[in-house]
SEVEXZA-296268 format. One record per residue: residue in three letters; x, y, z of N, C-alpha, C in turn. Coordinates in steps of 0.001 Angstrom, whole numbers, padded with zeros to 6 digits, always signed. Example, Ala and Ser with C-alpha at 12.3 -4.5 7.8 and 13.67 -1.06 7.14 Angstrom:
// SEVEXZA-296268
ALA+013190-005690+007800+012300-004500+007800+013200-003300+007800/SER+012850-002250+007080+013670-001060+007140+012900+000030+007870/
// end
This chain:
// SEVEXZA-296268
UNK+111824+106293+103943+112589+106614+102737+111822+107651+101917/UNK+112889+108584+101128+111767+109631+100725+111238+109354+099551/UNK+110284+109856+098298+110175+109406+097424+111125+109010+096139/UNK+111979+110433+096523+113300+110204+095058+114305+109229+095221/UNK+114562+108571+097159+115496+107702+097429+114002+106078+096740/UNK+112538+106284+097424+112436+105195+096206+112261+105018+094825/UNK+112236+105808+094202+112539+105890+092791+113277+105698+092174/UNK+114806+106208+092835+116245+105673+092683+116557+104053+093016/UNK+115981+103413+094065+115724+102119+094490+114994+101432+093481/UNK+114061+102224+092603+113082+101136+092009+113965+100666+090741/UNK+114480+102300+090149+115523+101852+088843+116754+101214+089041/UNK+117148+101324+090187+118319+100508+090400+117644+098609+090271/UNK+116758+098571+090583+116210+097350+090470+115563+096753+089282/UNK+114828+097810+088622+114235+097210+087004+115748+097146+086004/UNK+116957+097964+086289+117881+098051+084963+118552+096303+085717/UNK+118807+095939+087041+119368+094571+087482+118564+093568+086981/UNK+117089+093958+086772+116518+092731+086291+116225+092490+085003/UNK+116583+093660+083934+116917+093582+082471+118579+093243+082159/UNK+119064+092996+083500+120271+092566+082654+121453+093561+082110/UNK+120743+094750+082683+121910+096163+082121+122538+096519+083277/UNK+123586+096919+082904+124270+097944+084306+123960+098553+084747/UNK+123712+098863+086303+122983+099161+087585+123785+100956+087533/UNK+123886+101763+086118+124521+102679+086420+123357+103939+085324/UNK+122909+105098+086544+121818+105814+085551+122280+107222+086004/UNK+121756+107875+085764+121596+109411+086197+120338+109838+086211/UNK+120299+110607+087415+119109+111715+087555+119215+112933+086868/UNK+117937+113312+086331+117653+114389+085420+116415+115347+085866/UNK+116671+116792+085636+116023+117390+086099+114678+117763+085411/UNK+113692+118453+085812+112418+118566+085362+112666+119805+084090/UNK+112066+120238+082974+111216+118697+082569+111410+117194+082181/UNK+112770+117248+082215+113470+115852+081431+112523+114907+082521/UNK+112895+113350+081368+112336+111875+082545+113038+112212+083777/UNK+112795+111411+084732+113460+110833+085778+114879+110265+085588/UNK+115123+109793+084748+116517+109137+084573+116735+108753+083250/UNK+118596+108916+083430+118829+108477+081996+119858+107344+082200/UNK+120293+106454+081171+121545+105734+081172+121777+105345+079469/UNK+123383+104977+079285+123434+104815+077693+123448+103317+077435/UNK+122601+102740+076585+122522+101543+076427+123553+101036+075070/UNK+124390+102301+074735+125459+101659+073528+125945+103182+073976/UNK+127589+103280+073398+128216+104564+073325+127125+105855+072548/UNK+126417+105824+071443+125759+106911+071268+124401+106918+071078/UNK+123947+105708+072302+122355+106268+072210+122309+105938+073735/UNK+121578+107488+074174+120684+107500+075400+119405+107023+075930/UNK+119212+106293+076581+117883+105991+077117+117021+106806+078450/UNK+116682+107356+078202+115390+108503+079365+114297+107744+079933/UNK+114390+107256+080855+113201+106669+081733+112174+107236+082673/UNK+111224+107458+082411+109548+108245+083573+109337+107065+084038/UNK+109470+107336+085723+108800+106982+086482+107712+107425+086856/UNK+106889+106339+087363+105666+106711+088031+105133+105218+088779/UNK+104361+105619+090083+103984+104496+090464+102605+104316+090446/UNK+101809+103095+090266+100281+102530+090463+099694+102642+091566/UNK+098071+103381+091563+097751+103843+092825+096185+103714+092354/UNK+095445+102748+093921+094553+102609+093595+093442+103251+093089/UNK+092514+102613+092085+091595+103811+091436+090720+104087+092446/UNK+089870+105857+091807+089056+106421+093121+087682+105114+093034/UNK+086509+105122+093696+085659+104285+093754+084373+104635+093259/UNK+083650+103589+092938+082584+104222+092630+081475+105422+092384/UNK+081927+106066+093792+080674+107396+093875+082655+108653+093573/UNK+083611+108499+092920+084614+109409+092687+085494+109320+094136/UNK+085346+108784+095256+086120+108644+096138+087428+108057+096136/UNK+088944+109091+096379+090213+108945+096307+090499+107698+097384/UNK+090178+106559+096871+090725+105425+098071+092453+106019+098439/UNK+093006+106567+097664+094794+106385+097877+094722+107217+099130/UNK+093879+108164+099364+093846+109453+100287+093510+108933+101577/UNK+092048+107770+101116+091905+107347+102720+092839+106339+103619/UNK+093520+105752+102625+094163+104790+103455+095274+105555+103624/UNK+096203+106889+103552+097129+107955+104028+096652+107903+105370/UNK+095342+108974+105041+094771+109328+106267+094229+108505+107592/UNK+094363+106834+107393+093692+106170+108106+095468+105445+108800/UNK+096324+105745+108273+097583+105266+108587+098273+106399+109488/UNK+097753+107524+108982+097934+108746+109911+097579+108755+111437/UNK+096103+108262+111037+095484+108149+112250+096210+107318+113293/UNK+096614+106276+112883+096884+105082+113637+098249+105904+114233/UNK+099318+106528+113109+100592+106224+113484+100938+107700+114682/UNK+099890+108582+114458+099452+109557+115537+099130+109192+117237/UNK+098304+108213+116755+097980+107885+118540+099244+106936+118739/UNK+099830+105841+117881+100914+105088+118309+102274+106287+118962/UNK+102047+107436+118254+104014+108129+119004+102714+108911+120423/UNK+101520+109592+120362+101139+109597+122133+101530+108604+123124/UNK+100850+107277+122432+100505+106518+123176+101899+106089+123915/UNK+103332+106052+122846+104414+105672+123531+105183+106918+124285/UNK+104485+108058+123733+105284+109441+125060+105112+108899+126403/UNK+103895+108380+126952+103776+108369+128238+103810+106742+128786/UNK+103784+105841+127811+103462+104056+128509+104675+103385+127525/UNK+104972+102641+128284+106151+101995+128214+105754+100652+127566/UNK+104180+100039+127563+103892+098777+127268+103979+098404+125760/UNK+104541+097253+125576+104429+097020+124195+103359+096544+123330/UNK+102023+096815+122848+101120+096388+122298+101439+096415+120927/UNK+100869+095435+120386+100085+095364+119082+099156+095782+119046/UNK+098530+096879+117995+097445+097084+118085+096634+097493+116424/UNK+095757+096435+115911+095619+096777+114674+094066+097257+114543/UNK+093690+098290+113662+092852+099055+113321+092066+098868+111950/UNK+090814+098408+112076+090070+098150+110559+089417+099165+110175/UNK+089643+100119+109161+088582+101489+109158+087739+100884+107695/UNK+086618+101407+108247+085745+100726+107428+085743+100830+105811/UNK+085938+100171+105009+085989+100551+103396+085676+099050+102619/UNK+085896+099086+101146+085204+097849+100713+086594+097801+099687/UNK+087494+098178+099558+089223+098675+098656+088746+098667+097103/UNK+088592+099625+096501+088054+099681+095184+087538+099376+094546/UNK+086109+099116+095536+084761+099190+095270+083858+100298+094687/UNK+083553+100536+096527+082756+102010+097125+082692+101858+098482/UNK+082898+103038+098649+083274+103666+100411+081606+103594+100970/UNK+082078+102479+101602+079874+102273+102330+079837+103351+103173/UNK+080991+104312+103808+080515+105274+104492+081920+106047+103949/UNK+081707+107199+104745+082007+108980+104400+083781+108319+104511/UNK+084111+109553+103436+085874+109311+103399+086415+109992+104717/UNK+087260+109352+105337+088475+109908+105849+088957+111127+105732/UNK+089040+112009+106655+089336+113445+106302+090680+114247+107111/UNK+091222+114920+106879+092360+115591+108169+091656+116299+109201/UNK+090358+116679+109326+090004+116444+110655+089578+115372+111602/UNK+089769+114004+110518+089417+112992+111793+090947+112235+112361/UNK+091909+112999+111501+093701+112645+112243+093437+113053+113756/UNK+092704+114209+114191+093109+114443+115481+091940+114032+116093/UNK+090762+113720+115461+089580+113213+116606+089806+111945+116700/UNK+089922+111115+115832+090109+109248+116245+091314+108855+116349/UNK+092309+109515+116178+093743+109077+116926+094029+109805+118619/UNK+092934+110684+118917+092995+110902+120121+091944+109821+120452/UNK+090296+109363+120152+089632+108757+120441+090531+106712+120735/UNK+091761+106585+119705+091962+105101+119476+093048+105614+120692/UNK+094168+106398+121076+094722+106266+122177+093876+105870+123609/UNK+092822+107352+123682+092222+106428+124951+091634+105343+124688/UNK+091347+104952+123759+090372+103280+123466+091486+102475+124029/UNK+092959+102188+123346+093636+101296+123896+094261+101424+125278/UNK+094695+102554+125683+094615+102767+126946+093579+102550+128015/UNK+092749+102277+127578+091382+102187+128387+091300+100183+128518/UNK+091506+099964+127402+091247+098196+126993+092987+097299+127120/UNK+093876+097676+127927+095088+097369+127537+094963+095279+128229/UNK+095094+094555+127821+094689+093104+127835+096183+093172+128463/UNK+096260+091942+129536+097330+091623+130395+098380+090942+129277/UNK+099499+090888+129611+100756+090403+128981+100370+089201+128791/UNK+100952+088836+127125+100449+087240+126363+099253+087340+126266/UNK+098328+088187+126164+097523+087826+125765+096520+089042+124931/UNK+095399+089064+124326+094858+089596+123168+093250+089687+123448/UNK+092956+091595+123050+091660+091510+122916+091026+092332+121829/UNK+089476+091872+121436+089070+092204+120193+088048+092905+120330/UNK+087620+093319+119606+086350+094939+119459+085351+095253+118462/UNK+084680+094601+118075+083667+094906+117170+083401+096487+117136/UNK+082787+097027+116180+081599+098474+116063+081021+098402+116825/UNK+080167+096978+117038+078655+097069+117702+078928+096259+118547/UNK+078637+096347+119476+078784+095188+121107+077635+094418+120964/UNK+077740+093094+120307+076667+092447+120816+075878+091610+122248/UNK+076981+091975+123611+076078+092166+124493+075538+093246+125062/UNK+075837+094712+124240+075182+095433+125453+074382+096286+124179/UNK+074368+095686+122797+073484+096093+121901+074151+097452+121539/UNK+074934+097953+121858+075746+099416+121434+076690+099659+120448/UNK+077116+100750+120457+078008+100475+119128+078952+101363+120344/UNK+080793+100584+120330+081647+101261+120797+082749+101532+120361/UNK+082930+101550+118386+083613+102568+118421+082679+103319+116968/UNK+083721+104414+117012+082953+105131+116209+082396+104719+114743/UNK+081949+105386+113938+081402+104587+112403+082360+104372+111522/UNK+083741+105095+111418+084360+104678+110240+084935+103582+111138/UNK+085239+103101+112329+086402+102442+112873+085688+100779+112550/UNK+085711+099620+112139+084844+098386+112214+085645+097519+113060/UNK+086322+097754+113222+087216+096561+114161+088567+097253+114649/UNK+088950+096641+116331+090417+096960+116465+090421+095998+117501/UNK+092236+095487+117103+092841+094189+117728+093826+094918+118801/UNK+093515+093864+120360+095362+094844+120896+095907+093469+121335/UNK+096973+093507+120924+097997+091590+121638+099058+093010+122416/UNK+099042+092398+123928+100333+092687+124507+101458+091881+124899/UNK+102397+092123+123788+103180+091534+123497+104339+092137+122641/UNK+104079+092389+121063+105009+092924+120616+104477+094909+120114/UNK+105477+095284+119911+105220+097100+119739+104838+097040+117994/UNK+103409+097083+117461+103650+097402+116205+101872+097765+116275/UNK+102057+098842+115611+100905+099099+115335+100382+099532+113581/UNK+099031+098818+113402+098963+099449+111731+097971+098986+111308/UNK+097277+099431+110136+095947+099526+109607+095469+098478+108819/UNK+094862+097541+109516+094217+096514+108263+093711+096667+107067/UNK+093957+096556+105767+093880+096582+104875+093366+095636+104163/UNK+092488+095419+103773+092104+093990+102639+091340+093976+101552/UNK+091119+093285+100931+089838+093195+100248+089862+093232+098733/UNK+088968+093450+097599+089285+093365+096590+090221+094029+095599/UNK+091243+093146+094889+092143+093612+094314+091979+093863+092777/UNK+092435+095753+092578+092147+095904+090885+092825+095403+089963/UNK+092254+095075+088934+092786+094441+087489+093491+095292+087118/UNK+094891+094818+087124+096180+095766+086000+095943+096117+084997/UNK+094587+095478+083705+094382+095786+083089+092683+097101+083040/UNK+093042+097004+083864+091795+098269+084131+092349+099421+083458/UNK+091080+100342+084051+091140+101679+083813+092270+102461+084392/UNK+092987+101983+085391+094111+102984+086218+095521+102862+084927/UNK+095747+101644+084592+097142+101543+084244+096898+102676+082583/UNK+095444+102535+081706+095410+103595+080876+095631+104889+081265/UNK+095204+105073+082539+094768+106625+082820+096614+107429+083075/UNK+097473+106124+083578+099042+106823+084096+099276+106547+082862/UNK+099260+105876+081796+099996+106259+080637+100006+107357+079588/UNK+098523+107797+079826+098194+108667+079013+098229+109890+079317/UNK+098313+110027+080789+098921+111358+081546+100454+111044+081326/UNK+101166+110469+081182+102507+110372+081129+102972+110914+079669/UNK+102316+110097+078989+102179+111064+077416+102213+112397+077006/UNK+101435+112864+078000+101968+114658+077293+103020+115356+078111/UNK+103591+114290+078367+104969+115551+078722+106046+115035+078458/UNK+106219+114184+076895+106907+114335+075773+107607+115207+075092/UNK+106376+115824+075071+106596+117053+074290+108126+118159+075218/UNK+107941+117867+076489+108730+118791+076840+110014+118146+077101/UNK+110459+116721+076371+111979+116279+076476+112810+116699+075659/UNK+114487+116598+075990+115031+117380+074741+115179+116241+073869/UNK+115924+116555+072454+115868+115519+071780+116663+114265+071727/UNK+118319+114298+072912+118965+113616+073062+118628+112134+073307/UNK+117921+112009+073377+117021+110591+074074+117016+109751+072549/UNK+117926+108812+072755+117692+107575+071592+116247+107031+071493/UNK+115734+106541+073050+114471+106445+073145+114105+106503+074612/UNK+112676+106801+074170+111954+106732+076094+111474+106022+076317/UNK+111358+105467+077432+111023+104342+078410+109907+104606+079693/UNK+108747+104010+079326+107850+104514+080893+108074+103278+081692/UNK+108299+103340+082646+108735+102824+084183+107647+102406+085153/UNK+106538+101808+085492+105164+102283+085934+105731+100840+087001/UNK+104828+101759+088205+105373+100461+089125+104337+100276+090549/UNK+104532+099109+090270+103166+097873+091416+104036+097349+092722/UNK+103640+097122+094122+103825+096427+094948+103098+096051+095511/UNK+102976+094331+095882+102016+093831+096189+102448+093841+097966/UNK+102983+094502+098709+103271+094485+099698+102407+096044+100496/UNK+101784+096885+099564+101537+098324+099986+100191+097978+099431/UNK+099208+098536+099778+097626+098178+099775+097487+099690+098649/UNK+097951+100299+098574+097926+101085+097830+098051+101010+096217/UNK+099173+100257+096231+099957+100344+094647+099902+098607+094498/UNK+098820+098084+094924+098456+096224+094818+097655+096286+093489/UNK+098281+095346+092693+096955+095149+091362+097089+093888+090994/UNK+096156+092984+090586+095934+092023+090391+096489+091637+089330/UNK+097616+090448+088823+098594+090511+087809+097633+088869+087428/UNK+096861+088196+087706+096364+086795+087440+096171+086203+086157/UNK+095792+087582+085179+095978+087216+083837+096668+088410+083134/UNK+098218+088309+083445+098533+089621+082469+099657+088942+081738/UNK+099429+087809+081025+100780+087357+080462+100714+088123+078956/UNK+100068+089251+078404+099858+090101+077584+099462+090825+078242/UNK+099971+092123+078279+098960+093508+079272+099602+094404+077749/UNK+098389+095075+076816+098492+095977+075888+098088+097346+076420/UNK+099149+097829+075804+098384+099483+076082+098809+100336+074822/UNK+098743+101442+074707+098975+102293+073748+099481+103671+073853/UNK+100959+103704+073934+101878+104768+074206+102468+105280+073503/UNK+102958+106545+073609+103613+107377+072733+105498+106586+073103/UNK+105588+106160+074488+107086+105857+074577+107307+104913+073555/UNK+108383+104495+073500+108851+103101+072976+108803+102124+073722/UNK+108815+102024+074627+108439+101161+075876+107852+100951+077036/UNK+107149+100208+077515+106471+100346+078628+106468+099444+079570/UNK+106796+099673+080334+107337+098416+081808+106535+098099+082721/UNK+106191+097022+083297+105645+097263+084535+106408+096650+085439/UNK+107059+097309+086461+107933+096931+087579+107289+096238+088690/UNK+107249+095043+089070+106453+094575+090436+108019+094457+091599/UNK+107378+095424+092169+108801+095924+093116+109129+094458+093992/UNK+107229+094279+094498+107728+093455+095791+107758+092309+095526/UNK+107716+092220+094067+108041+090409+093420+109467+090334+092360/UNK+109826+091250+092622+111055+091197+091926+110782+090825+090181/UNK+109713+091278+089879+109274+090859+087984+109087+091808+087291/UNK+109821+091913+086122+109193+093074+085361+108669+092884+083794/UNK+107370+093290+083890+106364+092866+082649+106545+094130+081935/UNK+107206+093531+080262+107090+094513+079066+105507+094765+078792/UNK+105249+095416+078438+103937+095745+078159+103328+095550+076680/UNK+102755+094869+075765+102270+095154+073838+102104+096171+073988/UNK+103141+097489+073593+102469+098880+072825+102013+098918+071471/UNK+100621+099485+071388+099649+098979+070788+099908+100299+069258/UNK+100260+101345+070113+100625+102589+069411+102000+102331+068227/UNK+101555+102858+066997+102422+102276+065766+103043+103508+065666/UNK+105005+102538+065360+105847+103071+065464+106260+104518+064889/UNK+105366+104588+064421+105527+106444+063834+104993+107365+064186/UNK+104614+106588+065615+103565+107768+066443+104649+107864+067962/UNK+105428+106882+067813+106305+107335+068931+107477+107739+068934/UNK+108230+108470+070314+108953+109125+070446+110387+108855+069663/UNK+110683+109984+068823+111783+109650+067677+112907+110759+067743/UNK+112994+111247+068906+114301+112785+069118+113495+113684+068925/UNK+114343+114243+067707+114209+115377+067408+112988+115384+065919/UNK+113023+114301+065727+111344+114428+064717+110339+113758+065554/UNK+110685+114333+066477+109044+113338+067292+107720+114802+066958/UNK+107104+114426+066728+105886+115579+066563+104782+115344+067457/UNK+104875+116297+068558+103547+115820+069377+102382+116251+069205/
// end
């Protein structure tokens, strides 16, 4: 699905779960993302944007490596099925610590074509008889070697069903961190460039706990404050079907008001 068909998917889903009619329009740049009228003469303008994990410790773009490490995989998976007919599972651990720090070197677009050619012949080379499953450390602890390369730490193959894809795990960021300030406050200056028709604006910001990417830890957000120029601030949890108003912390004469909004 492309991005604007999920964006259109996401608002069709936050206006069903406020209870409003499932009816908006798309708007072109610079306007929000969407509008709909919540009474005959006031418009509502909604910015989207979605949550994406923060970079790590030493400035490393985690969102980039796990692209590139899904690349990898989904590269050798369409070789691997040009020429073999067998159905494997085959899952891939590339080494990372998920918004920590990267214990080794990021993921790059030159390693799309060296370790998705290197993981085709790996599984072609290791293909385990039907029903049944084999596993792969870095380091072979009987022959003391390391057999696969350094970013790769583990790969699973079950022959059995056709799916292949990138293990993902590990520690999950606080919604109330530093990421959810950093999209609001980039979302903020481009206020300035709405027209004034907008009764009020609405930021849209959105989590799924199903994508390792856009996962944030919701455990204590029964208050999540922030401080926005919109009038509102949402947080959409796509793959839980919930959507958390946000305390805007920012006083009402600092936000968006038409045509006397002063940025």
């Amino acid at each position: 699905m492309g991005h604007k068909k999920i964006e259109i998917a996401h608002m069709a889903q936050f206006l069903k779960l406020q209870n409003l009619p499932v009816v908006f329009d798309e708007c072109p740049e610079p306007q929000p993302d969407f509008k709909f009228k919540i009474s005959d003469d006031k418009i509502i303008g909604v910015e989207h944007t979605r949550m994406f994990l923060p970079k790590d410790a030493k400035g490393d773009d985690l969102t980039r490596h796990y692209v590139t490490a899904n690349r990898i995989v989904a590269y050798a998976h369409h070789m691997f099925k040009t020429t073999n007919k067998e159905r494997l599972s085959v899952y891939v651990d590339f080494v990372s610590s998920y918004g920590l720090d990267m214990p080794s070197r990021m993921l790059t677009r030159k390693d799309e074509k060296t370790l998705s050619n290197f993981l085709l012949e790996f599984v072609k080379t290791n293909i385990p008889t039907l029903n049944t499953n084999a596993s792969f450390e870095n380091f072979n602890m009987d022959t003391g070697e390391h057999q696969l390369p350094d970013p790769i730490g583990h790969i699973s193959i079950y022959n059995k069903y056709d799916c292949w894809a990138v293990v993902e795990a590990g520690m999950v960021p606080n919604i109330k961190g530093d990421v959810l300030q950093e999209r609001v406050k980039a979302k903020d200056g481009k206020l300035k460039n709405y027209s004034a028709l907008y009764g009020e604006l609405w930021l849209l910001l959105v989590e799924d706990q199903w994508s390792p990417l856009n996962y944030f830890d919701f455990s204590f957000a029964k208050l999540i404050d922030v401080s926005s120029r919109f009038n509102k601030v949402f947080i959409l949890r796509s793959g839980n079907n919930i959507v958390h108003e946000c305390n805007n912390l920012c006083k009402e004469e600092n936000q968006w008001k038409g045509k006397d909004f002063n940025p």
